[in-house]
C-alpha positions in Angstrom: 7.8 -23.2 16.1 9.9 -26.4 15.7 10.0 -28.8 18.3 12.5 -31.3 18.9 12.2 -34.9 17.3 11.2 -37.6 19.6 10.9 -40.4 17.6 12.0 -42.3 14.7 12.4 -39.4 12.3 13.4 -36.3 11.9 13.2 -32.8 11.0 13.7 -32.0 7.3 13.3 -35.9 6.6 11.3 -37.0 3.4 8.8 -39.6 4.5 5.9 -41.5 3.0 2.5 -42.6 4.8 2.4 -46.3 5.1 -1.3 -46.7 4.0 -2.5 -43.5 1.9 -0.7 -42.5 -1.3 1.2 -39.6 -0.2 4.4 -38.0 0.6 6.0 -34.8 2.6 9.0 -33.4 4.4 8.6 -33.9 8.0 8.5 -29.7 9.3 8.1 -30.2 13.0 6.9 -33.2 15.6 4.9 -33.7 18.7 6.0 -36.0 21.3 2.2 -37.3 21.4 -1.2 -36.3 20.0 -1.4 -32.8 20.0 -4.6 -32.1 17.4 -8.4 -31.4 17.7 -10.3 -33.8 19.0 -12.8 -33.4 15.9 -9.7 -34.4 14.0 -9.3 -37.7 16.3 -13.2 -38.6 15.4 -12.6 -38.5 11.8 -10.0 -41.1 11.2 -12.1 -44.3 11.0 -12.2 -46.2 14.0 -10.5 -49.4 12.7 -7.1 -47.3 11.5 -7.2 -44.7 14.1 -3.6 -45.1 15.9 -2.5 -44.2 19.4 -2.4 -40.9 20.9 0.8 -42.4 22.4 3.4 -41.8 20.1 5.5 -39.3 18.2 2.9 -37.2 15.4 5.0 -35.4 12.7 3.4 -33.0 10.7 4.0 -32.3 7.1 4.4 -30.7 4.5 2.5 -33.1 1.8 2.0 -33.5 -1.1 -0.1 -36.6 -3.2 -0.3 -36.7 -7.2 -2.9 -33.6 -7.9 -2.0 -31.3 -4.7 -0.1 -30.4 -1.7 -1.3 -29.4 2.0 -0.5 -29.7 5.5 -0.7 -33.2 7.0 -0.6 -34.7 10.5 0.5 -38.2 11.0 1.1 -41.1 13.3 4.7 -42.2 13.7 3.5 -46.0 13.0 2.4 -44.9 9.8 5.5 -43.4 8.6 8.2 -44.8 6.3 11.2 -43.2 4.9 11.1 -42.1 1.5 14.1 -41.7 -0.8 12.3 -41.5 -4.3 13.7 -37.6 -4.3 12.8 -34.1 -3.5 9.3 -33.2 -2.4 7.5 -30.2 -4.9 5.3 -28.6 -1.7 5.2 -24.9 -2.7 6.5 -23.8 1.3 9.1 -26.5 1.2 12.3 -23.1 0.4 10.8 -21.7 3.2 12.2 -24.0 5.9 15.1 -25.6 4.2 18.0 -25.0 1.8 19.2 -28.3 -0.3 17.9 -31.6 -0.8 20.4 -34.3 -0.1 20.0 -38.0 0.2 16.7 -38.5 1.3 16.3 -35.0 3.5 16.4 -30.9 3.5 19.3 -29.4 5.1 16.6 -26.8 7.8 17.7 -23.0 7.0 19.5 -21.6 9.8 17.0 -19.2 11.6 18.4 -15.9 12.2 17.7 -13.8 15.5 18.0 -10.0 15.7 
């Protein structure tokens, strides 16, 4: 499921959108746009970033709920205003420390 991070963060990473009130730990990444097109379409013309560049998705959360998010690398920006309170965040990672999740180590059998 997890990729490795191309770009300017990185798994596990606390990060806030630059434009939209909302937060989220960063839970996997894809080197470039790698989402419906219908998805594409929907983001208004005149904010819509490249397809050309890291998209991290999320687990998000804003002040009255939490969900799954996909977002642009340029509008990213580190966040370090503490942990996130997404319901799936224990899921993925142990401890909150400085800004980021330690990931869970994934066992194989």
């Amino acid at each position: 499921m997890f990729k490795e991070a191309e770009g300017h963060f990185f798994i596990g990473q606390v990060v806030r959108h630059r434009l939209y009130p909302f937060r989220g730990v960063i839970v996997d990444v894809d080197p470039e746009f790698d989402n419906d097109e219908n998805w594409w379409n929907s983001i208004p013309e005149d904010v819509r970033p490249p397809k050309e560049q890291p998209y991290y998705h999320l687990l998000a959360e804003n002040d009255s709920s939490t969900y799954f998010a996909y977002v642009s690398q340029q509008n990213l920006l580190p966040d370090s205003t503490g942990p996130c309170r997404h319901p799936d965040i224990d899921e993925y990672f142990g401890p909150y420390l400085g800004g980021c999740y330690e990931l869970k180590s994934l066992s194989t059998h």
